[in-house]
C-alpha positions as CSV (number, residue, x, y, z in Angstrom):
1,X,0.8,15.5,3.7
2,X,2.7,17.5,1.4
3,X,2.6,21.7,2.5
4,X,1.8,23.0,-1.0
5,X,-1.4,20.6,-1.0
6,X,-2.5,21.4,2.4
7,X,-3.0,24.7,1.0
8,X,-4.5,23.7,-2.1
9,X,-7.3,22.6,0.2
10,X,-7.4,25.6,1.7
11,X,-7.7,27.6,-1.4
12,X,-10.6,25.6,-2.3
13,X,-12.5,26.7,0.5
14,X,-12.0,29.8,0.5
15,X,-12.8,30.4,-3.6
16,X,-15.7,28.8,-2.9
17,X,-16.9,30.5,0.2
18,X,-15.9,34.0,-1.4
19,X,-17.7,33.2,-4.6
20,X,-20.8,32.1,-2.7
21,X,-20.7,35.1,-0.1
22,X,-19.9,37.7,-3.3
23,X,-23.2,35.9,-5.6
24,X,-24.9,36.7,-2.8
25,X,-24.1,40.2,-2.5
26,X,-24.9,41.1,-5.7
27,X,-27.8,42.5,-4.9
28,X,-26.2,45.1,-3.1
29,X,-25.2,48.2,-5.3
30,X,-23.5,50.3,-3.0
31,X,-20.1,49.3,-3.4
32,X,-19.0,50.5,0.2
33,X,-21.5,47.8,1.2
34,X,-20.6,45.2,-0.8
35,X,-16.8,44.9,0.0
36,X,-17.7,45.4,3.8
37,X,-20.6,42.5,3.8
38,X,-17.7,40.7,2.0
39,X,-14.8,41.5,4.3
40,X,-17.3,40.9,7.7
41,X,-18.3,37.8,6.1
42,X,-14.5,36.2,5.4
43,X,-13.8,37.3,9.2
44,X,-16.7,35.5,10.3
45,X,-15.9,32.4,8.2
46,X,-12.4,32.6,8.8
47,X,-13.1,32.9,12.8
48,X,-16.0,29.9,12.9
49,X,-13.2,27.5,10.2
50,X,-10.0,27.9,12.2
51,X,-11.7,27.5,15.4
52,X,-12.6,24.1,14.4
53,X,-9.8,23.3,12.4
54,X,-6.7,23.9,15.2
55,X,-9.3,23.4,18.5
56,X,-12.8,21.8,18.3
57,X,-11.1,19.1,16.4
58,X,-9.0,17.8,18.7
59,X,-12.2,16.3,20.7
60,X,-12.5,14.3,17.6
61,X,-9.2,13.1,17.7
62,X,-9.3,11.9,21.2
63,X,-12.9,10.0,20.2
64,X,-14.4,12.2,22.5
65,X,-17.4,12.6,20.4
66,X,-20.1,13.8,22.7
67,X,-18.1,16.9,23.9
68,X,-17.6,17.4,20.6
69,X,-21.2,18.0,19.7
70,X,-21.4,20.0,22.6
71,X,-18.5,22.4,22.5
72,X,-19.0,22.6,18.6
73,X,-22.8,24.3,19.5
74,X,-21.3,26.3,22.4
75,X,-18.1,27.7,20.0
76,X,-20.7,28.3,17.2
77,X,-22.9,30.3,19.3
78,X,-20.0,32.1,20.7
79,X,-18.4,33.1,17.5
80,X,-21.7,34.1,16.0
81,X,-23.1,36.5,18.5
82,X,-20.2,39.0,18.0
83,X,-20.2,39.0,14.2
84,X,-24.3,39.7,14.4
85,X,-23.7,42.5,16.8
86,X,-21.3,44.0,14.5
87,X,-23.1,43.2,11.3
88,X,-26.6,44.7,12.9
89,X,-24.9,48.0,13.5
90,X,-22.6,48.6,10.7
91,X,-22.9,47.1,7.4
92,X,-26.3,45.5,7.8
93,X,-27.8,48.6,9.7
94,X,-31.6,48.0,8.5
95,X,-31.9,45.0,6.9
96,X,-32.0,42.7,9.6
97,X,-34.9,43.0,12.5
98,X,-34.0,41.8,16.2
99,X,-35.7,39.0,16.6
100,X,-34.2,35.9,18.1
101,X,-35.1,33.4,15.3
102,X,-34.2,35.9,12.7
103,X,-31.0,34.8,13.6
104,X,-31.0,31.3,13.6
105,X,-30.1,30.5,10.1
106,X,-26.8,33.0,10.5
107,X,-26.1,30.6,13.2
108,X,-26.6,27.6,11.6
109,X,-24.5,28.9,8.3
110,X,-21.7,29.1,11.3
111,X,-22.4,25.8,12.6
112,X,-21.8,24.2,8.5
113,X,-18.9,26.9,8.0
114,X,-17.2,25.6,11.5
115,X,-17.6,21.9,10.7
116,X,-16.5,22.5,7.1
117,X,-13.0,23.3,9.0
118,X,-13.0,20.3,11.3
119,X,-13.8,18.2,7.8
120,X,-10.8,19.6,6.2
121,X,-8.9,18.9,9.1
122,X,-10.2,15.1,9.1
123,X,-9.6,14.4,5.5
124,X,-6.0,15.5,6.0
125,X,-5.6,13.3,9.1
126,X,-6.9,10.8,7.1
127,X,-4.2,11.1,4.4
128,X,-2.1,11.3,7.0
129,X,-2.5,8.5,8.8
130,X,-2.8,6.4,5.5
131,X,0.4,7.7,4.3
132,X,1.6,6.8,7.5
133,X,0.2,2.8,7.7
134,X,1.4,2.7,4.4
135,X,5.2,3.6,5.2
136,X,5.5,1.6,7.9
137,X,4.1,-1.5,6.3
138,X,6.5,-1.0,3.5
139,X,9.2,-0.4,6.6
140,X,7.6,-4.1,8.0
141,X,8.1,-5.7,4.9
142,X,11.9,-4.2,4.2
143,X,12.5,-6.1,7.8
144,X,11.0,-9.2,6.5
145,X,12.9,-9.0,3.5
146,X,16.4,-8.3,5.4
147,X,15.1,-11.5,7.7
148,X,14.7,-13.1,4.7
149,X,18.0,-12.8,3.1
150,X,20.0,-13.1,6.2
151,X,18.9,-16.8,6.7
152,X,18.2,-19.9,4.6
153,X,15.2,-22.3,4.7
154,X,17.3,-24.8,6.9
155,X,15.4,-27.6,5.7
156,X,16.7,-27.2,2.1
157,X,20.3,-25.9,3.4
158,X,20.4,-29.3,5.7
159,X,19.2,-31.3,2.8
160,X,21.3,-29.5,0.2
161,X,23.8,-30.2,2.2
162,X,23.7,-34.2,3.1
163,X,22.6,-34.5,-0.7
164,X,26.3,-32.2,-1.8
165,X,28.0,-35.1,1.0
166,X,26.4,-38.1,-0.6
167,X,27.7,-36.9,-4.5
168,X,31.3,-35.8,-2.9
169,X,32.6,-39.8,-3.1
170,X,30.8,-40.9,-6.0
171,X,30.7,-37.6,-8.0
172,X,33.5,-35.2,-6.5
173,X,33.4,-32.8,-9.9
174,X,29.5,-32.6,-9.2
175,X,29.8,-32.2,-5.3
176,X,31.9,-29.2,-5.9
177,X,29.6,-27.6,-8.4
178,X,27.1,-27.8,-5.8
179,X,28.9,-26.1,-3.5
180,X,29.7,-23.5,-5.4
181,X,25.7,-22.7,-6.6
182,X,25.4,-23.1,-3.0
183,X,27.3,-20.2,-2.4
184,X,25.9,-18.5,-5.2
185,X,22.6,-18.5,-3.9
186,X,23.8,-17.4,-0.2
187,X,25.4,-14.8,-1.7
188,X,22.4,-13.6,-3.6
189,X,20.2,-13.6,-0.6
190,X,22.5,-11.8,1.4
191,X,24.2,-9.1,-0.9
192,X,22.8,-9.1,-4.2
193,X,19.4,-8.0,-2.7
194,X,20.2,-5.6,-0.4
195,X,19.4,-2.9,-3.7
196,X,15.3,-2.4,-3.8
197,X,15.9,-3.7,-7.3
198,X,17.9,-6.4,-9.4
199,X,17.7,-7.3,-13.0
200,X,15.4,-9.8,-14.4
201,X,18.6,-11.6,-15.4
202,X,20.2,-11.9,-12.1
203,X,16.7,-13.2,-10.5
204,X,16.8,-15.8,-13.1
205,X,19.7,-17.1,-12.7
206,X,19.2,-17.2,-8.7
207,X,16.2,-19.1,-9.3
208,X,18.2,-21.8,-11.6
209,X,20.3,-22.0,-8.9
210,X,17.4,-23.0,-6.5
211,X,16.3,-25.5,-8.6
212,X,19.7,-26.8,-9.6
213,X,19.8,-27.8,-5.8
214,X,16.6,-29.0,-5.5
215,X,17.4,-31.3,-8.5
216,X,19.8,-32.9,-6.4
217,X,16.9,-34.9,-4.4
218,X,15.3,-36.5,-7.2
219,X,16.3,-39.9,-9.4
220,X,14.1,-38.2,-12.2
221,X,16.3,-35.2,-14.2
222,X,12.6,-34.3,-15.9
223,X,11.2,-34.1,-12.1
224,X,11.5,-30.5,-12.6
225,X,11.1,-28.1,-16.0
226,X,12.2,-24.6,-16.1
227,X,11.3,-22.4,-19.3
228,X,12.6,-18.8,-19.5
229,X,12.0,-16.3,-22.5
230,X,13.2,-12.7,-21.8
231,X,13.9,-10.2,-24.6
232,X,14.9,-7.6,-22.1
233,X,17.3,-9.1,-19.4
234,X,18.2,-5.6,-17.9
235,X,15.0,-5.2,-16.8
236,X,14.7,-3.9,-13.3
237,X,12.0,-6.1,-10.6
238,X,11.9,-6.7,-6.9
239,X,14.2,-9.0,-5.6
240,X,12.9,-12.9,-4.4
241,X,9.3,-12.5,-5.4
242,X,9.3,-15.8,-7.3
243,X,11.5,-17.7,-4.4
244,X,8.2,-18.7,-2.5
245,X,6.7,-20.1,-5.2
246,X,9.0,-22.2,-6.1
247,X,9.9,-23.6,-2.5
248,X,6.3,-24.2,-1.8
249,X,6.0,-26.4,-5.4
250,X,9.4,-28.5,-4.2
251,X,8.0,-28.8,-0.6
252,X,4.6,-30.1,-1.7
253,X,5.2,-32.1,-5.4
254,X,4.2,-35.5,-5.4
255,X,5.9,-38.0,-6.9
256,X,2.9,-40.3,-7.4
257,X,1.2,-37.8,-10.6
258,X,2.8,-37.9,-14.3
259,X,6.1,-36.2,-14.4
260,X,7.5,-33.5,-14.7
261,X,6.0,-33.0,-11.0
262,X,7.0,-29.4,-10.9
263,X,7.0,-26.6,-14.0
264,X,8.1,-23.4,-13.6
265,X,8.4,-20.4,-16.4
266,X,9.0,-17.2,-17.1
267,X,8.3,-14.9,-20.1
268,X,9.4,-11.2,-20.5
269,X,7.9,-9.3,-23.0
270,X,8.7,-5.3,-23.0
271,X,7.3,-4.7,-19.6
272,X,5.1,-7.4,-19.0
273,X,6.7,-11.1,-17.0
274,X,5.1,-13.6,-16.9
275,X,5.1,-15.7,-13.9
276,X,3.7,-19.7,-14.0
277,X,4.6,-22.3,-11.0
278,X,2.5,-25.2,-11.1
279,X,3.0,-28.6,-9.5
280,X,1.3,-31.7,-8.6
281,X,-0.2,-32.1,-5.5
282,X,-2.0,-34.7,-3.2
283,X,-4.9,-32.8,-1.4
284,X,-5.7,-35.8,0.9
285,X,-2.1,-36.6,1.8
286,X,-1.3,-33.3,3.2
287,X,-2.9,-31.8,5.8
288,X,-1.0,-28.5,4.7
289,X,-2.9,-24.7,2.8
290,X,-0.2,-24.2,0.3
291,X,-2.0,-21.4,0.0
292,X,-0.9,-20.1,3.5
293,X,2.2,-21.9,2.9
294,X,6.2,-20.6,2.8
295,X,6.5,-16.7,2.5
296,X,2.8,-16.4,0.6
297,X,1.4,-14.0,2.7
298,X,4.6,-11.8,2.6
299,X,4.7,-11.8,-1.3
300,X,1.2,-10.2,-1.8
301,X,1.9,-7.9,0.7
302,X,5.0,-6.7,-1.4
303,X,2.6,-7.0,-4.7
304,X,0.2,-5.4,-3.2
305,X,2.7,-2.2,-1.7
306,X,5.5,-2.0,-4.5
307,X,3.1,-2.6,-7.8
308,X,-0.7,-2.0,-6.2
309,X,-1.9,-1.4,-9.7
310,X,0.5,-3.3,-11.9
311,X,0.3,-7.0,-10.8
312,X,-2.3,-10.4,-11.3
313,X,-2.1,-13.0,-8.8
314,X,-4.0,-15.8,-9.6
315,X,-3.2,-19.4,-6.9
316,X,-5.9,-21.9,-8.1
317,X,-6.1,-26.0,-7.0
318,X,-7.9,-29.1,-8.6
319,X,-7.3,-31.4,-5.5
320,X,-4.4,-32.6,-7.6
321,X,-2.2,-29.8,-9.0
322,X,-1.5,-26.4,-7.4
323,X,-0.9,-23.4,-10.6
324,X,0.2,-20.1,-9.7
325,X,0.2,-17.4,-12.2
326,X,1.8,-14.2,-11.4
327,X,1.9,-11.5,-13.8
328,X,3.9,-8.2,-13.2
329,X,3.5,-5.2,-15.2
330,X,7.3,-3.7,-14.5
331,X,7.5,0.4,-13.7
């Protein structure tokens, strides 16, 4: 946690405690009085919060919860049986009578003051620690995401590449084409995204590379529509958060339903895009969750860490066609 807020918290406390402690003194109207009841008091606060805070606490932390219970009433009783002595012959002199149980709710006041300190201390562990589980999942998914531009699907680089071989007698002009998207998209994966962020533009025209390739592999050119509307091109968004979608619609399309099979769009508008992948799919022919299929789980972990407030996923099914909607609102 950031220093200056840590003591934030700490200032908090202690307005509170000292306009509490001074409300109470009010009554007093000897002024020598009042600002040592005050002083005493912030010692004895100060002793009993700190105690827990750096010490006590640390049974907590070790889920040693028992001696915590225990040492927190033993420390609390220690702590307090100096301050009373002090404050029964010197600033309280007279208004306290020895008596055991008189004493008892100055103790407990310790007790709350003490555990106020390990409470402070737990909260800021707790920020800690989520800070924490939230770096390293965003350190997880960066690995993921190097893993996933070093290498490509093999399944649609093998049949890419028998599809390239088949064209190179028949349609030489085309077969080279190919190859050169091919590269295109390799080069993407593997340069272009190493930057946190690309342009909407260049993520476009990676995907219409994709689906150029993909449109090798079927005898119907409509077997696959893709719409795009962007007003701001130069837009800045997270690199390959569309790719799974559109792998998982050309892995599971069917050619059985009415074409086209697979229909992908995207609309920008200021700093709202758009997102829709939706193809057809046979429920009872595959055995397969698209919605646990290629790179799924990974992509709403990366929604869910890089724009936690400013995305809508929506993956619904009929049995007969799958429709993602994805809607990003860009920082």
């Amino acid at each position: 946690m950031n220093i200056f807020l840590k003591i934030i918290l700490h200032l908090f406390f202690w307005v509170v405690f000292l306009g509490i402690s001074a409300g109470n003194s009010l009554q007093i109207t000897d002024r020598y009085l009042f600002w040592g009841q005050l002083v005493l008091a912030s010692l004895w606060a100060g002793t009993a919060f700190y105690t827990f805070y750096f010490f006590i606490y640390r049974f907590i932390e070790k889920h040693r919860f028992l001696r915590y219970f225990v040492y927190s009433i033993i420390g609390t009783i220690i702590i307090s049986i100096p301050f009373i002595i002090l404050s029964r012959f010197s600033v309280y002199t007279g208004m306290y009578r020895f008596n055991l149980l008189g004493y008892v709710p100055i103790v407990l006041v310790t007790y709350i003051i003490a555990n106020c300190g390990s409470l402070l201390r737990g909260f800021i562990n707790w920020i800690e620690a989520s800070k924490q589980k939230e770096e390293m999942e965003k350190r997880n998914l960066q690995l993921e995401l190097e893993a996933l531009r070093s290498q490509v699907n093999p399944h649609f680089l093998f049949n890419t590449l028998n599809n390239i071989d088949a064209l190179i007698l028949s349609q030489p002009q085309k077969a080279s084409a190919m190859l050169i998207t091919l590269s295109d998209v390799m080069r993407y994966m593997l340069y272009q995204t190493q930057n946190q962020m690309v342009t909407i533009d260049m993520e476009i025209n990676h995907l219409q590379n994709v689906i150029a390739l993909h449109r090798i592999r079927f005898i119907q050119p409509d077997f696959i529509t893709f719409d795009v509307s962007v007003s701001q091109p130069e837009k800045a968004i997270v690199p390959l958060l569309f790719l799974p979608f559109v792998e998982n619609a050309c892995k599971f399309a069917q050619f059985k339903q009415t074409l086209p099979a697979i229909v992908i769009s995207i609309h920008q508008l200021e700093n709202t895009v758009t997102f829709i992948c939706s193809n057809t799919f046979d429920e009872n022919a595959s055995k397969s969750n698209q919605n646990g299929g290629i790179g799924l789980e990974n992509v709403k972990k990366r929604l869910s860490l890089l724009y936690p407030q400013n995305h809508s996923l929506k993956i619904v099914t009929d049995g007969t066609r799958f429709l993602v909607t994805l809607v990003i609102e860009l920082l």
